[in-house]
PDB file of N, CA, C and O in Angstrom:
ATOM      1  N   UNK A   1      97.185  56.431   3.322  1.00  0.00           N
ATOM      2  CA  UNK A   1      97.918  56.446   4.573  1.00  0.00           C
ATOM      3  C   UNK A   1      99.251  55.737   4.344  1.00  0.00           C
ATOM      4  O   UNK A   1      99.240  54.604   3.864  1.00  0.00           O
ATOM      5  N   UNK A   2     100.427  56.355   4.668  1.00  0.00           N
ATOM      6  CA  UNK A   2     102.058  55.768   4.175  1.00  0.00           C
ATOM      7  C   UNK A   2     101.926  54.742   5.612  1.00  0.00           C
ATOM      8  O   UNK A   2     102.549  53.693   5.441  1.00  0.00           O
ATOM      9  N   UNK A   3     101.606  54.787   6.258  1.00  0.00           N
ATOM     10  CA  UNK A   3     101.486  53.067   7.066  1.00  0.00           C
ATOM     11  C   UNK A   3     100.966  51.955   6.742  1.00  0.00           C
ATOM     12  O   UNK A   3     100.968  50.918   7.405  1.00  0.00           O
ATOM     13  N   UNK A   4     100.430  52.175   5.538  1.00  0.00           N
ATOM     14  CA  UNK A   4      99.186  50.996   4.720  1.00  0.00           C
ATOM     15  C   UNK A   4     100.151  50.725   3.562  1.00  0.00           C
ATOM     16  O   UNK A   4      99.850  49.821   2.783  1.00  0.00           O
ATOM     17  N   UNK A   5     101.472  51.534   3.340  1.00  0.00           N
ATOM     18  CA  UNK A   5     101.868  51.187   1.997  1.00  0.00           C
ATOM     19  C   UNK A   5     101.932  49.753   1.641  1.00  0.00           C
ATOM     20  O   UNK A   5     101.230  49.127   0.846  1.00  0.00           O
ATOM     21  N   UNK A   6     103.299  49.198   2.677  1.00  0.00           N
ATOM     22  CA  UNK A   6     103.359  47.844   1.877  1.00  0.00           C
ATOM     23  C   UNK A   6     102.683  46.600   2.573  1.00  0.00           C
ATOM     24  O   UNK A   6     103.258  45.566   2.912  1.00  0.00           O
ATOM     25  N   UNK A   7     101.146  46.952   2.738  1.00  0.00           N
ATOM     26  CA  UNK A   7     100.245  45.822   3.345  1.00  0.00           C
ATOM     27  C   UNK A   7      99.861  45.447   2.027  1.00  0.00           C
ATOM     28  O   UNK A   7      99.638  46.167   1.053  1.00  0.00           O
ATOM     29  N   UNK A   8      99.814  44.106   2.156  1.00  0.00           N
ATOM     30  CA  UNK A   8      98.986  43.521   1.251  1.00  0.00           C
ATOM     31  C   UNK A   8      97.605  43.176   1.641  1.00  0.00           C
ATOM     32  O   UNK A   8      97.495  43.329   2.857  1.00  0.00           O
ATOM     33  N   UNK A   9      96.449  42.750   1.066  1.00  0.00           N
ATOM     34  CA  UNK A   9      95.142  42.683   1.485  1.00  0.00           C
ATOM     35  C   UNK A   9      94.884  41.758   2.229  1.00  0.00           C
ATOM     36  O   UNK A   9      93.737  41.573   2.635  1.00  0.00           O
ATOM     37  N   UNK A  10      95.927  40.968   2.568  1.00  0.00           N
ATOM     38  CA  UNK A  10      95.577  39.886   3.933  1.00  0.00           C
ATOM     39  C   UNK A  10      96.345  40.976   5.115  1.00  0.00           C
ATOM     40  O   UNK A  10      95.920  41.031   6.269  1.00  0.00           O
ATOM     41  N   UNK A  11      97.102  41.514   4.809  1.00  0.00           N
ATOM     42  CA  UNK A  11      97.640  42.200   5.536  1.00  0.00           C
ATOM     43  C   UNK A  11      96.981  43.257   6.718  1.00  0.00           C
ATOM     44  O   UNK A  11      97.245  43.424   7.909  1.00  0.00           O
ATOM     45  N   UNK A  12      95.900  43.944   5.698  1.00  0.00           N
ATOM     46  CA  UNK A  12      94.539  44.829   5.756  1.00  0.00           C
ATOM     47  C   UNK A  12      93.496  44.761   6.151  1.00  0.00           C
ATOM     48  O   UNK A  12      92.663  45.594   6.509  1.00  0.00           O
ATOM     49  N   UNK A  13      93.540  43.196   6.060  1.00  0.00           N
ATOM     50  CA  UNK A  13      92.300  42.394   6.795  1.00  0.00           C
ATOM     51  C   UNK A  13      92.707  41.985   8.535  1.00  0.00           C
ATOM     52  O   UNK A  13      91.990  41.969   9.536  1.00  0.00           O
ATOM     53  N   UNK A  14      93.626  41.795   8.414  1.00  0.00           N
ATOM     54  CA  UNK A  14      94.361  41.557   9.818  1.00  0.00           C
ATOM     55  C   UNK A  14      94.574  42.764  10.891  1.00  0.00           C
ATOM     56  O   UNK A  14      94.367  42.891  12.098  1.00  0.00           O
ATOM     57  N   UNK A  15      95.074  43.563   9.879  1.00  0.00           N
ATOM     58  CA  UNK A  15      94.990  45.561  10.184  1.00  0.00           C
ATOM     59  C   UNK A  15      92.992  45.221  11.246  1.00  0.00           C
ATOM     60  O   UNK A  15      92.926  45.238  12.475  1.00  0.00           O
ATOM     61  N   UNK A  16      91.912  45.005  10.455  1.00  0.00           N
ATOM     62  CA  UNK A  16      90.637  45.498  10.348  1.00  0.00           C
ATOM     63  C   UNK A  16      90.676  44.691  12.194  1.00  0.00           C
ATOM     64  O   UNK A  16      90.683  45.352  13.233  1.00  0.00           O
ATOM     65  N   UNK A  17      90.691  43.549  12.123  1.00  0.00           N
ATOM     66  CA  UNK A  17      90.214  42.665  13.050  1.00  0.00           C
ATOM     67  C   UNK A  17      91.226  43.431  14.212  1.00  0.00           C
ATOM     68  O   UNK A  17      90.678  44.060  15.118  1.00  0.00           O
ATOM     69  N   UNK A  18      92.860  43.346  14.140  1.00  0.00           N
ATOM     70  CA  UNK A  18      93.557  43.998  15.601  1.00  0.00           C
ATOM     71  C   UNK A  18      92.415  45.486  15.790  1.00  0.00           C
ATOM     72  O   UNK A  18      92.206  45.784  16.966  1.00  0.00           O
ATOM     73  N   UNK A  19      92.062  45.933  15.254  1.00  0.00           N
ATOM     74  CA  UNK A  19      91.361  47.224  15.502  1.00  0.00           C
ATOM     75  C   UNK A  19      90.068  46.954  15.886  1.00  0.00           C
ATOM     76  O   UNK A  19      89.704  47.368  16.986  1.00  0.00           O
ATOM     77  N   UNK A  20      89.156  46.221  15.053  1.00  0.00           N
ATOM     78  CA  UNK A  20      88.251  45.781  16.029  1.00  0.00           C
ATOM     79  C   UNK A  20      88.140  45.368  17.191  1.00  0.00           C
ATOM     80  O   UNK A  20      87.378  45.928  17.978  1.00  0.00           O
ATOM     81  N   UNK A  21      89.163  43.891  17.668  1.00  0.00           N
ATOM     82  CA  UNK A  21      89.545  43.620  19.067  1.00  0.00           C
ATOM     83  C   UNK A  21      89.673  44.531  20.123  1.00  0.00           C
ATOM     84  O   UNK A  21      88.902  44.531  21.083  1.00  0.00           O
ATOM     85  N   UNK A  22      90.795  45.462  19.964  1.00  0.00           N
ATOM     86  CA  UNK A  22      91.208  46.613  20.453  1.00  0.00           C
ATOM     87  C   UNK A  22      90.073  47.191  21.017  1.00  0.00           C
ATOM     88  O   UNK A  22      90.019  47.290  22.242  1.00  0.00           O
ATOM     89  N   UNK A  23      88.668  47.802  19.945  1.00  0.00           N
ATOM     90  CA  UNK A  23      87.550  48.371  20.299  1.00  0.00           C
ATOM     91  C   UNK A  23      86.707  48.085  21.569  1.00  0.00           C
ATOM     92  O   UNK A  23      86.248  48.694  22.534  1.00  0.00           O
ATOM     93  N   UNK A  24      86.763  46.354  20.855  1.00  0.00           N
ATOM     94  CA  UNK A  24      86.033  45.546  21.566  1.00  0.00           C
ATOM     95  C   UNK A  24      86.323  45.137  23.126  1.00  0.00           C
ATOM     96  O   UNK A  24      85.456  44.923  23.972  1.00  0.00           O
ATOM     97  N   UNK A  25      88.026  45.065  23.350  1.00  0.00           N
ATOM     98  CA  UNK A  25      88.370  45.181  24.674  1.00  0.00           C
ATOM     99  C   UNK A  25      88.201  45.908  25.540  1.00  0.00           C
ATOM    100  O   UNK A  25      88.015  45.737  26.744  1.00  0.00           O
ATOM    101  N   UNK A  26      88.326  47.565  24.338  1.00  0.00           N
ATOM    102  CA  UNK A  26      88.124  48.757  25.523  1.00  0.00           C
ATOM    103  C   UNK A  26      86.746  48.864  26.166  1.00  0.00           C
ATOM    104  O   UNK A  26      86.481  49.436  27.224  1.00  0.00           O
ATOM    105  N   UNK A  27      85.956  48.252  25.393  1.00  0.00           N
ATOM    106  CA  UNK A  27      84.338  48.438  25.729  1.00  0.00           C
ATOM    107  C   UNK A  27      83.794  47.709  27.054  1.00  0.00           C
ATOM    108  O   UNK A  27      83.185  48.047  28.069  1.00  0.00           O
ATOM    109  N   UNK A  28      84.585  45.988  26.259  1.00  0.00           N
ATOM    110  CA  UNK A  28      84.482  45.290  27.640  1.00  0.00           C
ATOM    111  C   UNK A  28      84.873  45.550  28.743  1.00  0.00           C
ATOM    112  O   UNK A  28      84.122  45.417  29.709  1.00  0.00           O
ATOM    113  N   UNK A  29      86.187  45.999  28.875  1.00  0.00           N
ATOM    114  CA  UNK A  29      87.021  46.921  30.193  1.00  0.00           C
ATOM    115  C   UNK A  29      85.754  47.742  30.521  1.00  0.00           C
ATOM    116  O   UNK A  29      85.052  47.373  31.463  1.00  0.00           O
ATOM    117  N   UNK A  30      85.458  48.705  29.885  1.00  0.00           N
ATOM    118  CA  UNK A  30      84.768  50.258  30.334  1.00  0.00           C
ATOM    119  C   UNK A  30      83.686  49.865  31.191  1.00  0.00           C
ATOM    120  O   UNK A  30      83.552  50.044  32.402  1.00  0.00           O
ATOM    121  N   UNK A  31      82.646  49.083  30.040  1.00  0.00           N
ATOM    122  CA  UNK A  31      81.308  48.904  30.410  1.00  0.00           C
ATOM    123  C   UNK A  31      80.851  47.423  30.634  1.00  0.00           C
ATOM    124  O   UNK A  31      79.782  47.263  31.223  1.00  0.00           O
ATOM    125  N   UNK A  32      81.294  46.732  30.375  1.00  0.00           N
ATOM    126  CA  UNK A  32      81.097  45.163  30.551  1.00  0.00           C
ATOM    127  C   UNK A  32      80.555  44.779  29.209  1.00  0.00           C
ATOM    128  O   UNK A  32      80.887  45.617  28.370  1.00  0.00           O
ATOM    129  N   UNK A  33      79.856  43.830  28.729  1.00  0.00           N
ATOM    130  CA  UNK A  33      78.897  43.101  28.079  1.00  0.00           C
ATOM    131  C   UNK A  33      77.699  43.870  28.157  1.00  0.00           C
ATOM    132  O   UNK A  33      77.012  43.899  29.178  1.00  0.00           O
ATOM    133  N   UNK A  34      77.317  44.740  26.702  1.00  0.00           N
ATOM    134  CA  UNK A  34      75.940  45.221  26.911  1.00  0.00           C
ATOM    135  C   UNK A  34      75.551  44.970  25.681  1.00  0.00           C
ATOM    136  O   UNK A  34      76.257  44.450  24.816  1.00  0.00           O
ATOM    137  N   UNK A  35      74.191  45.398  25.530  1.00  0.00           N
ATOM    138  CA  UNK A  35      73.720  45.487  23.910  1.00  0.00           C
ATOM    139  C   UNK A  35      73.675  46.721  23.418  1.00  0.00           C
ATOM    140  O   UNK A  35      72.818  47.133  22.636  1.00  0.00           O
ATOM    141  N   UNK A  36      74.900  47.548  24.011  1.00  0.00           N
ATOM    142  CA  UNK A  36      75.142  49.231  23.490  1.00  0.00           C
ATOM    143  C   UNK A  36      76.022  48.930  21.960  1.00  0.00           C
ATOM    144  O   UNK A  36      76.897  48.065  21.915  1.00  0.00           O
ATOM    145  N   UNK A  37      75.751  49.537  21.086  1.00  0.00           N
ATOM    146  CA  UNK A  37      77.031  49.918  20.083  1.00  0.00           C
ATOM    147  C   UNK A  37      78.387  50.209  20.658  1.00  0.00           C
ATOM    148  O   UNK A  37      78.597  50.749  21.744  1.00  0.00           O
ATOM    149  N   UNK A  38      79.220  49.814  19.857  1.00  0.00           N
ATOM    150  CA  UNK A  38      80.779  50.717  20.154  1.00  0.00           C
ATOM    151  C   UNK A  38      81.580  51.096  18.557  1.00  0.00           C
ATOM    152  O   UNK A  38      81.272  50.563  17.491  1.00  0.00           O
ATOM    153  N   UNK A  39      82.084  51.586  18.648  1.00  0.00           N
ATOM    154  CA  UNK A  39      82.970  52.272  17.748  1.00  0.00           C
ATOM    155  C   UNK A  39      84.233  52.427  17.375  1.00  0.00           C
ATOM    156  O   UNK A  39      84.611  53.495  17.856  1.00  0.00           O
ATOM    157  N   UNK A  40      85.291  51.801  16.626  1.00  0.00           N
ATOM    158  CA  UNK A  40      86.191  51.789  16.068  1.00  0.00           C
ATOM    159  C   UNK A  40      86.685  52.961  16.189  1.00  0.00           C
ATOM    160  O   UNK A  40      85.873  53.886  16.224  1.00  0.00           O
ATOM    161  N   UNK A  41      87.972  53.244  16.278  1.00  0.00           N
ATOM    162  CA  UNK A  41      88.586  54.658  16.388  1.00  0.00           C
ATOM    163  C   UNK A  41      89.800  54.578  15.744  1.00  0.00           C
ATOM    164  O   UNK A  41      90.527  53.588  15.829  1.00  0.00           O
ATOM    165  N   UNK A  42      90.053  55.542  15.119  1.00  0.00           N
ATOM    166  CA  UNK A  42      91.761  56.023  14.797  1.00  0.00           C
ATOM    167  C   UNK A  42      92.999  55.854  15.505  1.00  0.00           C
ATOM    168  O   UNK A  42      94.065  55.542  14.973  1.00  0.00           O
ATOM    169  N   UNK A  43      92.725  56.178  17.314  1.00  0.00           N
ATOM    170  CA  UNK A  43      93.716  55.233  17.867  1.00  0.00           C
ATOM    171  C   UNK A  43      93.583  53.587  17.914  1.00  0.00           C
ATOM    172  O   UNK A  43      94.585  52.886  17.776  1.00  0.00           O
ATOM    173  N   UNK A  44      92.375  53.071  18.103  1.00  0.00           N
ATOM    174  CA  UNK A  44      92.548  50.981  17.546  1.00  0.00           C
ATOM    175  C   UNK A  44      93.445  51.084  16.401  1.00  0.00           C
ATOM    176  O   UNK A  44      94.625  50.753  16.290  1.00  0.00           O
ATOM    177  N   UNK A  45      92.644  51.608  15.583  1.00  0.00           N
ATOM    178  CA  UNK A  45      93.868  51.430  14.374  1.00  0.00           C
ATOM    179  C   UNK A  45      95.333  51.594  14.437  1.00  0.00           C
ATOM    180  O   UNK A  45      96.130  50.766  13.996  1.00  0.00           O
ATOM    181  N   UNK A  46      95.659  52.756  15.034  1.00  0.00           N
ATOM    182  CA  UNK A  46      97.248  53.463  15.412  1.00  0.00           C
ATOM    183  C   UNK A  46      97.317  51.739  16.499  1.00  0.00           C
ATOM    184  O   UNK A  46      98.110  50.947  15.990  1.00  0.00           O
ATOM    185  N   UNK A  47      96.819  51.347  17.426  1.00  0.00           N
ATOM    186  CA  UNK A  47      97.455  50.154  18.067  1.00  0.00           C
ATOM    187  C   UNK A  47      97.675  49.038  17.301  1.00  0.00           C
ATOM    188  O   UNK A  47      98.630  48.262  17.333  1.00  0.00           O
ATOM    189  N   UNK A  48      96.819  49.035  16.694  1.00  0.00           N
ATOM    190  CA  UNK A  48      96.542  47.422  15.503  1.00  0.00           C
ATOM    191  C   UNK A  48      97.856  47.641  14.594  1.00  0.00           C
ATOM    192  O   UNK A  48      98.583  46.701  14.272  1.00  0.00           O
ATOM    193  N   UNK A  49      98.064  48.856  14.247  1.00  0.00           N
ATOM    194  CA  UNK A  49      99.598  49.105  13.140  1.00  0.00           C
ATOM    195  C   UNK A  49     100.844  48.770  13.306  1.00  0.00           C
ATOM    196  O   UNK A  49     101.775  48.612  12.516  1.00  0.00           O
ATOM    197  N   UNK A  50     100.685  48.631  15.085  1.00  0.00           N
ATOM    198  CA  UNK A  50     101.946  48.692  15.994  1.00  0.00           C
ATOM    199  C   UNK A  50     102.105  47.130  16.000  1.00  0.00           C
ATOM    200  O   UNK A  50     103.220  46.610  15.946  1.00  0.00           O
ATOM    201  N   UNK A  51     100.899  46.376  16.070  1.00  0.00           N
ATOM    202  CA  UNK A  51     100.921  44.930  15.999  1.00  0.00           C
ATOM    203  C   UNK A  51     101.204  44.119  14.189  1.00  0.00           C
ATOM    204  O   UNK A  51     101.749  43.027  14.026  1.00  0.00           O
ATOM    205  N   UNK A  52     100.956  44.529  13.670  1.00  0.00           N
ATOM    206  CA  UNK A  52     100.653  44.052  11.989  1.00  0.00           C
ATOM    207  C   UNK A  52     102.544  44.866  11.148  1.00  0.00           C
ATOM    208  O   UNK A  52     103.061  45.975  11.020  1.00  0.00           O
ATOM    209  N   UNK A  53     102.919  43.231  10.773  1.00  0.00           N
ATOM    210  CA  UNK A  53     103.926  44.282  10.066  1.00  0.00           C
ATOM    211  C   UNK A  53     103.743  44.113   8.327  1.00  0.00           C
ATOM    212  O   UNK A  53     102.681  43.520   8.137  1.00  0.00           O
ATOM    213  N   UNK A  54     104.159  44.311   7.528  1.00  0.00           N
ATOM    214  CA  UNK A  54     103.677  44.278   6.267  1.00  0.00           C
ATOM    215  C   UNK A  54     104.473  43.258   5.326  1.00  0.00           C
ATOM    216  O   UNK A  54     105.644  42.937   5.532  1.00  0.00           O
ATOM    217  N   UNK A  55     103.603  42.739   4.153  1.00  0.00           N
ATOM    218  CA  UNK A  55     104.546  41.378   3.718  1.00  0.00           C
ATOM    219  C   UNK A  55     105.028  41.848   2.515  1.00  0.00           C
ATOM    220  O   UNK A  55     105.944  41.512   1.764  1.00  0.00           O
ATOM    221  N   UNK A  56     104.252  42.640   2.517  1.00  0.00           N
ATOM    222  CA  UNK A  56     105.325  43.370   0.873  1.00  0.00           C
ATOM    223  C   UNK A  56     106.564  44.004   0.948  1.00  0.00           C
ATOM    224  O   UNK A  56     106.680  44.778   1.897  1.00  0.00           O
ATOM    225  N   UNK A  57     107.755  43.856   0.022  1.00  0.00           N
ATOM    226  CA  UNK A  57     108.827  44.654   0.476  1.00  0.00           C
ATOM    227  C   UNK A  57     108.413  45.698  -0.829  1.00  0.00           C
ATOM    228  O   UNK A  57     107.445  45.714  -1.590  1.00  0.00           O
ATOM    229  N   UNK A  58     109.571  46.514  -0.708  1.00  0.00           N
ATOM    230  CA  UNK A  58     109.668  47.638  -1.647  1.00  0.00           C
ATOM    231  C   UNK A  58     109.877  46.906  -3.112  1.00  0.00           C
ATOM    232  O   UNK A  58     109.204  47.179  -4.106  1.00  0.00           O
ATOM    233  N   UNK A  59     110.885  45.970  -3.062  1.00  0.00           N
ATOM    234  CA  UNK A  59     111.210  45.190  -4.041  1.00  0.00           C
ATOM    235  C   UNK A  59     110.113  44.815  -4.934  1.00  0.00           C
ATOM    236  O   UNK A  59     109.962  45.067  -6.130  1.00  0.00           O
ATOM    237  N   UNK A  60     109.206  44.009  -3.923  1.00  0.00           N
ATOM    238  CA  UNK A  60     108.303  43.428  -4.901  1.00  0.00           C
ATOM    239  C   UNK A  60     107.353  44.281  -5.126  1.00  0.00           C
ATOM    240  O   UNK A  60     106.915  44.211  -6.275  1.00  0.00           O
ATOM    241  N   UNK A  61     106.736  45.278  -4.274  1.00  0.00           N
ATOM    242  CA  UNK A  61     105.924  46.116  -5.027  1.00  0.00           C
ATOM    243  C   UNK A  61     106.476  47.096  -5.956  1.00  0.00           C
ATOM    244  O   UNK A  61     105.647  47.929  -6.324  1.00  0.00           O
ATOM    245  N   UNK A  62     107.800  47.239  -6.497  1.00  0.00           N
ATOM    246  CA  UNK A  62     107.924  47.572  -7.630  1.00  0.00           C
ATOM    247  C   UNK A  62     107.722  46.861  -9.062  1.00  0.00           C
ATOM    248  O   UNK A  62     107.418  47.230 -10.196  1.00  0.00           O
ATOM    249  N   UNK A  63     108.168  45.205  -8.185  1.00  0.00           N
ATOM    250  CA  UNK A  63     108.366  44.492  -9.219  1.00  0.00           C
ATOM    251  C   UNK A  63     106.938  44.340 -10.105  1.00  0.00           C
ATOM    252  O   UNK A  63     106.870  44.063 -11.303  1.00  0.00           O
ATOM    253  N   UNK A  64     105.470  44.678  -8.898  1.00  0.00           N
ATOM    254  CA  UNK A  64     104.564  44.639  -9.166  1.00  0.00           C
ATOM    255  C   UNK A  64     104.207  45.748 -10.269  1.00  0.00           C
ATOM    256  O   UNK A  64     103.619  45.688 -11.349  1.00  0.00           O
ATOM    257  N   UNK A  65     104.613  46.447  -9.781  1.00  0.00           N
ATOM    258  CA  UNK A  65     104.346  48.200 -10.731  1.00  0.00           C
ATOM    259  C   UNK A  65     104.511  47.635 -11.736  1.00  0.00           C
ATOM    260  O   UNK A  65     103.482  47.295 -12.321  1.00  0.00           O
ATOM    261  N   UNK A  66     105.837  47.292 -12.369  1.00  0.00           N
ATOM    262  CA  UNK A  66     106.154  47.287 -14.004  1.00  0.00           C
ATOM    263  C   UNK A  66     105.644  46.255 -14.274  1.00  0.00           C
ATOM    264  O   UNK A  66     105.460  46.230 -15.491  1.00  0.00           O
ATOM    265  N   UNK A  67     105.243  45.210 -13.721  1.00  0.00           N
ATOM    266  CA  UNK A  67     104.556  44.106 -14.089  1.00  0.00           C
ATOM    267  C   UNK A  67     103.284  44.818 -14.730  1.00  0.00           C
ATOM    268  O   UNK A  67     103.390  44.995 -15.944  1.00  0.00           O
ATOM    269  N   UNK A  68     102.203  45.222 -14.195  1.00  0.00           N
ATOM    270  CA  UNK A  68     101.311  46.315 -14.414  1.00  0.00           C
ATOM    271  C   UNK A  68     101.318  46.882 -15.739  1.00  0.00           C
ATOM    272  O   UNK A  68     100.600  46.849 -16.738  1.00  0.00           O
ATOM    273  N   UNK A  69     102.771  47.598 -15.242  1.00  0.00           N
ATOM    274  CA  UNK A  69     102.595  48.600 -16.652  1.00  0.00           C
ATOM    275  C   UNK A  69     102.759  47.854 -17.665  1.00  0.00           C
ATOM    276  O   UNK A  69     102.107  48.011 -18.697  1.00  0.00           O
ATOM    277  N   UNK A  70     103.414  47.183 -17.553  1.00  0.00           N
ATOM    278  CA  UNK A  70     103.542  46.103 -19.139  1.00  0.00           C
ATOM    279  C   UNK A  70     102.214  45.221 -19.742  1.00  0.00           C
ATOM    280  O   UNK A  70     102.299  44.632 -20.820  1.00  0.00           O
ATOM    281  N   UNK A  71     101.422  45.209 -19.212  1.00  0.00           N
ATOM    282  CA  UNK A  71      99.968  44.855 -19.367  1.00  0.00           C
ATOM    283  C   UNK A  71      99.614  45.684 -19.829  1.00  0.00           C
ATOM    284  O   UNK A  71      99.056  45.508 -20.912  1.00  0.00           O
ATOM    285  N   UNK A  72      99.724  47.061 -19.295  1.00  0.00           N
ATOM    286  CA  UNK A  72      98.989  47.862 -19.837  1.00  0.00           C
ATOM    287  C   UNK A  72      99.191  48.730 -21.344  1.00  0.00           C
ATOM    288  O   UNK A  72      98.373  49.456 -21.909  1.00  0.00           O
ATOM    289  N   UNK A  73     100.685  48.337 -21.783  1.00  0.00           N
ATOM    290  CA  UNK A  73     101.003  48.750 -22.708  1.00  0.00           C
ATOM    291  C   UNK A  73     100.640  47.806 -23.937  1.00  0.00           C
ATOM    292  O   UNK A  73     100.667  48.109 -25.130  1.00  0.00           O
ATOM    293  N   UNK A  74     100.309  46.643 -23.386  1.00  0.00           N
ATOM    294  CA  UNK A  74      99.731  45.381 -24.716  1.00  0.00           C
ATOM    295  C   UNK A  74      98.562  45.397 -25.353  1.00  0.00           C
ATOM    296  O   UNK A  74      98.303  44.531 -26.190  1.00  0.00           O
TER     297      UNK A  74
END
């Protein structure tokens, strides 16, 4: 997903939880407090994206790339 590019994995984790919340609000709104399941959706996520901005720039995840590749050539 090109909205996930320059998250880093704290980034992703933060992504997980605004989307859970999100879930979790709509449920509470809908139905109150039950012991029903609820479900994560593609729009939580699309809201959680709108909240989360990303800490990687382009810069450094290149800088990361060749870092990489140069490991891998040793």
């Amino acid at each position: 997903m090109e909205a996930c590019d320059n998250l880093s994995g704290a980034d992703l984790s933060a992504l997980m939880n605004e989307a859970a919340m999100a879930a979790l609000e709509e449920k509470l709104t809908s139905t109150g407090i039950s012991e029903t399941s609820w479900t994560i959706k593609t729009f939580h996520f699309e809201r959680a994206l709108s909240k989360i901005s990303p800490s990687v720039s382009d810069k450094q995840k290149q800088f990361y790339r060749v870092l990489s590749e140069s490991f891998k050539a040793a």
